[in-house]
C-alpha positions in Angstrom: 143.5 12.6 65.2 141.2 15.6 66.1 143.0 17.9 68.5 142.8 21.7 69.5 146.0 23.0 69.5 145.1 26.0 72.3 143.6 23.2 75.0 146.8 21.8 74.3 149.4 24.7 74.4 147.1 26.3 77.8 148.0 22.5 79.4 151.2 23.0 78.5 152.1 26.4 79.7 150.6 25.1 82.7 153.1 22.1 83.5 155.9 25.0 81.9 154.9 27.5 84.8 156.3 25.0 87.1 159.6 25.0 85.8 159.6 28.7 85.3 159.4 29.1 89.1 161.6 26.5 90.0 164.5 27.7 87.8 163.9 31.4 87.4 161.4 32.8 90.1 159.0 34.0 87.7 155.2 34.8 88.5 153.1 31.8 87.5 151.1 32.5 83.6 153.3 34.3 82.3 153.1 33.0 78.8 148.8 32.9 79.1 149.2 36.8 80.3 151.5 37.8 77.3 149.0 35.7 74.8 146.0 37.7 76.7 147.5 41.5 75.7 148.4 40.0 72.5 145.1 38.2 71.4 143.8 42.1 72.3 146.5 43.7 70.5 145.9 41.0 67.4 142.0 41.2 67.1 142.6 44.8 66.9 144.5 44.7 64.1 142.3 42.9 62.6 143.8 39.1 62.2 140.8 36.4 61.1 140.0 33.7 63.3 142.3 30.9 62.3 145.6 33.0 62.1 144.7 34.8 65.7 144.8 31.5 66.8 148.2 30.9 65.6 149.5 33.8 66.8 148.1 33.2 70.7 149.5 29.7 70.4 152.7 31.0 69.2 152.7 33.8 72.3 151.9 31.2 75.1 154.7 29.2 74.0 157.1 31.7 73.0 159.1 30.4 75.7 159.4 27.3 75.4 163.0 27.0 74.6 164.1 28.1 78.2 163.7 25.1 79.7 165.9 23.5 77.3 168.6 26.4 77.1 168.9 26.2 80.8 169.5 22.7 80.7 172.6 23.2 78.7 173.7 26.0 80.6 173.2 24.1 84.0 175.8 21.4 82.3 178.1 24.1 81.3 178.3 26.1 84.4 176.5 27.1 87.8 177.8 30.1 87.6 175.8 31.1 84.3 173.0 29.3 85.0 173.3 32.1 88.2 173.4 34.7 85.4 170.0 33.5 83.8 168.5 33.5 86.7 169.3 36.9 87.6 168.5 38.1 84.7 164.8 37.0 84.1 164.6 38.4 87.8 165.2 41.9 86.7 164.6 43.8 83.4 165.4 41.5 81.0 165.7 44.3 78.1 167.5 47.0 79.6 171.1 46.7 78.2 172.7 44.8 75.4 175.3 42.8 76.0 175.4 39.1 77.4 171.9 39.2 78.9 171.3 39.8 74.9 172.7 36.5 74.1 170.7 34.5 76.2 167.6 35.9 74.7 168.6 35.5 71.2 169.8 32.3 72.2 166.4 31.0 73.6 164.2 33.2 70.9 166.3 31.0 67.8 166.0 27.6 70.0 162.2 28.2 70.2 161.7 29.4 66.7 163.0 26.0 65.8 160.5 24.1 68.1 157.7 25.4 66.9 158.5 24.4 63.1 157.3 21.0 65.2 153.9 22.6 65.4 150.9 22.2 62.3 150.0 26.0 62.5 147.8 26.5 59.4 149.1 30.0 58.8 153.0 31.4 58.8 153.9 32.0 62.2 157.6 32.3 61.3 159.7 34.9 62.6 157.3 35.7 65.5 158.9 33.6 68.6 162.5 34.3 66.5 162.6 38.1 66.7 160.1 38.8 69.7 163.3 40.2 71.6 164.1 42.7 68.9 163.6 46.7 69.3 161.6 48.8 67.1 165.2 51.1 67.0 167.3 48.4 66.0 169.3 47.8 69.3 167.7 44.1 70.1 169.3 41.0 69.9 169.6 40.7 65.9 169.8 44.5 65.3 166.9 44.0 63.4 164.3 47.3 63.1 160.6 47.5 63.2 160.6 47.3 59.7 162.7 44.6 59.2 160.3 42.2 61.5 156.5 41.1 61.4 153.8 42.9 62.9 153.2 40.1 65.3 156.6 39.5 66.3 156.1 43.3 67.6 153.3 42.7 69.6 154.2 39.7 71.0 157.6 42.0 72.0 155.4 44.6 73.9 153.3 42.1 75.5 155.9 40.3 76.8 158.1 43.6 78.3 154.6 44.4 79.5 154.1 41.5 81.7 157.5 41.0 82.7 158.3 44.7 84.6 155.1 45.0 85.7 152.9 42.8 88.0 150.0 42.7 85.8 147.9 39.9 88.2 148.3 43.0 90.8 148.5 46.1 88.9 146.1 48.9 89.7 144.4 51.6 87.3 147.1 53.9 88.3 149.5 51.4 87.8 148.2 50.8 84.5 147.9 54.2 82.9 151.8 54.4 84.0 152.3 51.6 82.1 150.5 53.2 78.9 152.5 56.5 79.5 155.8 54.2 79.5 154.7 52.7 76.2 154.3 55.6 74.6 157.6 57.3 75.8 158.9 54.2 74.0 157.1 53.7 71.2 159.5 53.8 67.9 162.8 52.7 70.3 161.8 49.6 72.5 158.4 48.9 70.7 156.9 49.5 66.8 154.7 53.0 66.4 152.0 50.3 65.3 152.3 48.1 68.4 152.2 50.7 70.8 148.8 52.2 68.9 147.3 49.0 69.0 147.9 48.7 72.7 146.5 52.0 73.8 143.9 51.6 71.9 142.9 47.6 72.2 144.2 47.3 76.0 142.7 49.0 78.6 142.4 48.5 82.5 138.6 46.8 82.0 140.1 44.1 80.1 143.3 43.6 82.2 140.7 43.6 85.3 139.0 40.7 83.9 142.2 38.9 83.0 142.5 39.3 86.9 139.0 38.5 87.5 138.8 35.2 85.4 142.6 34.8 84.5 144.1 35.0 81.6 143.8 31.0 80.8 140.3 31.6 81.1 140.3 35.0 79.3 141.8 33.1 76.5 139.3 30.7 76.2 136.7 32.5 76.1 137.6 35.1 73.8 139.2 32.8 71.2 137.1 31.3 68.4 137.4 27.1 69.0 139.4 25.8 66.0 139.6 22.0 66.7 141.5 20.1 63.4 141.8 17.0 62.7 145.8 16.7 62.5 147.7 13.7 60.1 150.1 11.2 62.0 153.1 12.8 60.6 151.9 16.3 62.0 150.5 14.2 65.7 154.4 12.6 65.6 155.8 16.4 65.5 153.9 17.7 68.1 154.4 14.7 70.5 157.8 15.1 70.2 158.0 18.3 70.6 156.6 18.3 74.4 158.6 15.2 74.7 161.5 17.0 74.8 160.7 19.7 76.8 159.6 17.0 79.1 162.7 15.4 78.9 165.0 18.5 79.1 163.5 19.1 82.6 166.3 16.4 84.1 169.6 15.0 82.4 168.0 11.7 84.3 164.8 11.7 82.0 166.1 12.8 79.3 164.9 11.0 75.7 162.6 9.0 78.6 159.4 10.7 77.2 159.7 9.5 73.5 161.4 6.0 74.3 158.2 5.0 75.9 156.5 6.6 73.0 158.1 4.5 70.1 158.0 1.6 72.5 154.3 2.2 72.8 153.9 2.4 69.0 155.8 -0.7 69.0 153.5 -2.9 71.4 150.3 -1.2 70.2 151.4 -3.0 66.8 151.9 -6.4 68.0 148.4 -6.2 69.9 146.9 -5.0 66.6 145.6 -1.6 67.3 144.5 0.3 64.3 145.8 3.1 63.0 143.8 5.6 65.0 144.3 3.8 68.7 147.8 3.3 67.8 148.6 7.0 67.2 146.8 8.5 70.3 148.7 5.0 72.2 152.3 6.9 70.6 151.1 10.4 71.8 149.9 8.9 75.5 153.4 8.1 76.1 155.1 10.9 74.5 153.2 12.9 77.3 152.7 10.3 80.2 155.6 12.1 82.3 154.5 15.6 81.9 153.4 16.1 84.9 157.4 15.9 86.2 157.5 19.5 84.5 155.9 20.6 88.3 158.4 18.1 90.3 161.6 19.8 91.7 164.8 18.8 90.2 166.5 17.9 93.5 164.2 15.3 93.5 164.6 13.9 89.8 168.7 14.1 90.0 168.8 12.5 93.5 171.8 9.9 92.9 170.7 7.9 95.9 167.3 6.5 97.3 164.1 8.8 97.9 163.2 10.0 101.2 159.8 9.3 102.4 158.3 12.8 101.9 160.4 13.3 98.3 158.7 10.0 97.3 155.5 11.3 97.8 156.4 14.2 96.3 157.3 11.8 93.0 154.0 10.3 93.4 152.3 13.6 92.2 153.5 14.0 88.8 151.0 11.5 87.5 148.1 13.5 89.4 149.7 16.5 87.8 149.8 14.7 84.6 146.3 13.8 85.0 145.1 17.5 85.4 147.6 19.3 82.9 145.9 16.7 80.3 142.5 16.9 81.3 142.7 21.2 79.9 142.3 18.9 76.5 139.1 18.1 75.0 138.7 15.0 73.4 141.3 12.6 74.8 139.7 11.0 77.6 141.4 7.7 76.8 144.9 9.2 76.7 144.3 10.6 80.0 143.9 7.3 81.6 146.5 5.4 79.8 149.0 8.0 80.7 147.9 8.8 84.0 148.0 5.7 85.2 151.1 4.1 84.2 152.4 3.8 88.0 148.9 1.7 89.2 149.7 -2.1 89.7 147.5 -4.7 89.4 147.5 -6.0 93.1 146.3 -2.2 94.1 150.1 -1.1 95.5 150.4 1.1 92.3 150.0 5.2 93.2 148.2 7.6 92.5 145.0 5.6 93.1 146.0 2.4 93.9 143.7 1.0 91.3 143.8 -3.5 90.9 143.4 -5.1 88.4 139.4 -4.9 88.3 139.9 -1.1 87.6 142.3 -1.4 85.4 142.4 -1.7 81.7 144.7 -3.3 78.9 145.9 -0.7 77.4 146.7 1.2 81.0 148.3 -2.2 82.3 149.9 -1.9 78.9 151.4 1.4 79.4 152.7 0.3 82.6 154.8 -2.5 81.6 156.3 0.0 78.5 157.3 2.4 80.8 159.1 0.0 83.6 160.4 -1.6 80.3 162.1 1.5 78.6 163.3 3.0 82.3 165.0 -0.5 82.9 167.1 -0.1 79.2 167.9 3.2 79.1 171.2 4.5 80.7 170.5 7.4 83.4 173.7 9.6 85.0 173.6 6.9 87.2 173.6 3.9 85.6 173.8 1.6 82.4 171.3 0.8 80.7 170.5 -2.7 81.2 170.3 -5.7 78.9 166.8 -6.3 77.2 167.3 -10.1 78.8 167.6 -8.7 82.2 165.0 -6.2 82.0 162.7 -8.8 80.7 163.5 -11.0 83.6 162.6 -8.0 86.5 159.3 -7.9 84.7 158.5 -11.5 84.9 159.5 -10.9 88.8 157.2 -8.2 89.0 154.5 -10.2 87.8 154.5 -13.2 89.4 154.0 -10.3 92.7 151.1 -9.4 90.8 152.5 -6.2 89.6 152.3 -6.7 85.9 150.3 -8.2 83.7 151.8 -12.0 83.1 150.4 -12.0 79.3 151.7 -8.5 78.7 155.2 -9.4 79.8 155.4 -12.8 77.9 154.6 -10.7 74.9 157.2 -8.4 76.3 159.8 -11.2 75.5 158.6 -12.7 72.2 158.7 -9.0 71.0 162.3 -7.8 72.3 164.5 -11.4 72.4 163.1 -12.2 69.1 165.3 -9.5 67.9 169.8 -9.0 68.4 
């Protein structure tokens, strides 16, 4: 499956921003801003094409364990989760302590998610030690010379952005922020990192980060890499964003991938080949993406869904629509994963598409998803019987909600089986 990895990780970092607010307060892009100063920082040291594309996927995402870490702390304690949000709020780096912790906690957690990723050159170390000081007081009392040169960059460029406003930031601001580099470089930040920032960064380029932002920025000043990825290395990435899907809410969680295996599943029995079969498995690894931008008082409501937080619902398949439409070459896996919620009698949402409008494999998708919701437990419920499950679906449609063949082959598929 031919995929490029950046159009992917800029989509992501786009649904990710949502959460970041949500949870933590933080500015929106962060992770495209720190990839921006580093894909300067990296080009002037001189990295070729295909591992300075590595390194700018590695920096958008080097995040990408919060969501997940807060999760488990929100289960542990409000109190601490209290504590993590405080403490992205203010300068993350400035003592040792606890605050430590939680970065080395998320910076191990997301060195183990990327392994998940097909980078064609070694990116390890760079997410795991991108909170450690050139001095040796960081989380792992690791030095400069003990880490890699892009670990170090990705360290400045991500202090950088988070004391200073960089979307906002004025030349004077900006040569105070050069001065402050400097006064650090060889405690906080690596001699070489701070050279290659005041040399490779200056206010022209963080004006057209501003300008154009820094999603754009990247795009247009990184050389387009597309691969063509095997279905062991498509499997690792879908389930990857799966679970950070899925970590959003205890209530969704392992949603992302059921529907994905149970895709996999159907796309067999209707004889899909190989190729239409994998990008069916990775449409429903990321159909619910988009409920990365929907508020979590909203996905853990134990009750029924006002009006307004209904329609609120409704727009995580619009948002999953636009995060996936930053990817080139997937135009079927848009549809089939953004419209899983259309029905075939036109009382589906976003659209309200019928059946005219809508395809087999999006009618398809549908039914997978009602299916695997149905038979999953949620905080709220058990998981129902596959018998009873099947017999809501033949309910839904004979209202003309599903597809009657789809759900008969449904059955044969799931009660053919203990």
């Amino acid at each position: 499956m031919r995929l490029n990895l950046i159009d992917l990780f800029c989509a992501v970092s786009t649904a990710l921003d949502s959460v970041e607010i949500e949870l933590l307060g933080m500015d929106t892009g962060h992770g495209r801003r720190v990839a921006s100063l580093s894909l300067l920082m990296g080009k002037g040291a001189g990295f070729a094409d295909e591992e300075l594309s590595d390194f700018v996927g590695c920096c958008i995402l080097h995040d990408n364990a919060l969501t997940e870490f807060i999760h488990e702390e929100l289960e542990r304690s409000e109190e601490f989760a209290e504590v993590v949000r405080n403490f992205v709020k203010t300068d993350a780096h400035a003592e040792p302590g606890e605050f430590m912790t939680i970065n080395s906690r998320h910076s191990v957690i997301g060195e183990t998610n990327i392994r998940f990723i097909p980078f064609k050159t070694d990116v390890s170390g760079i997410v795991l030690y991108h909170h450690e000081n050139a001095d040796g007081t960081g989380n792992m009392g690791k030095t400069s010379a003990e880490t890699p040169l892009k670990s170090q960059i990705l360290r400045l460029a991500d202090e950088v952005d988070m004391t200073s406003r960089l979307t906002k930031i004025t030349e004077d601001d900006f040569q105070k922020i050069r001065a402050r580099v400097q006064s650090l470089s060889g405690k906080l930040f690596s001699k070489e990192a701070a050279e290659l920032f005041s040399e490779y960064v200056t206010f022209e380029k963080i004006r057209e980060i501003q300008q154009t932002s820094a999603k754009r920025f990247l795009r247009e000043n990184l050389p387009e890499i597309p691969h063509d990825y095997t279905e062991t290395e498509i499997r690792g990435i879908a389930e990857l964003f799966a679970q950070i899907v899925d970590y959003k809410s205890e209530f969704t969680e392992r949603h992302s991938m059921g529907v994905a295996r149970i895709a996999e599943r159907m796309a067999r029995r209707f004889n899909f080949d190989d190729e239409k079969r994998l990008r069916f498995y990775f449409a429903g690894a990321f159909h619910d993406i988009g409920k990365l931008t929907v508020p979590n008082t909203i996905l853990e409501k134990n009750g029924r869904l006002t009006g307004e937080e209904f329609e609120q619902m409704k727009q995580h398949v619009v948002a999953t629509r636009e995060i996936l439409s930053e990817i080139k070459d997937i135009p079927d896996i848009i549809e089939w994963a953004s419209n899983h919620h259309e029905k075939l009698n036109g009382t589906g949402y976003p659209q309200g598409l019928d059946e005219s409008r809508l395809g087999f494999e999006e009618r398809l998708m549908a039914c997978v998803d009602i299916y695997q919701a149905l038979i999953e437990p949620r905080p709220y419920k058990e998981g129902m019987p596959r018998s009873r499950a099947l017999s809501i679906m033949h309910e839904m449609a004979d209202k003309g909600d599903l597809d009657k063949f789809i759900v008969s082959e449904f059955e044969k598929e799931f009660l053919a089986v203990s």
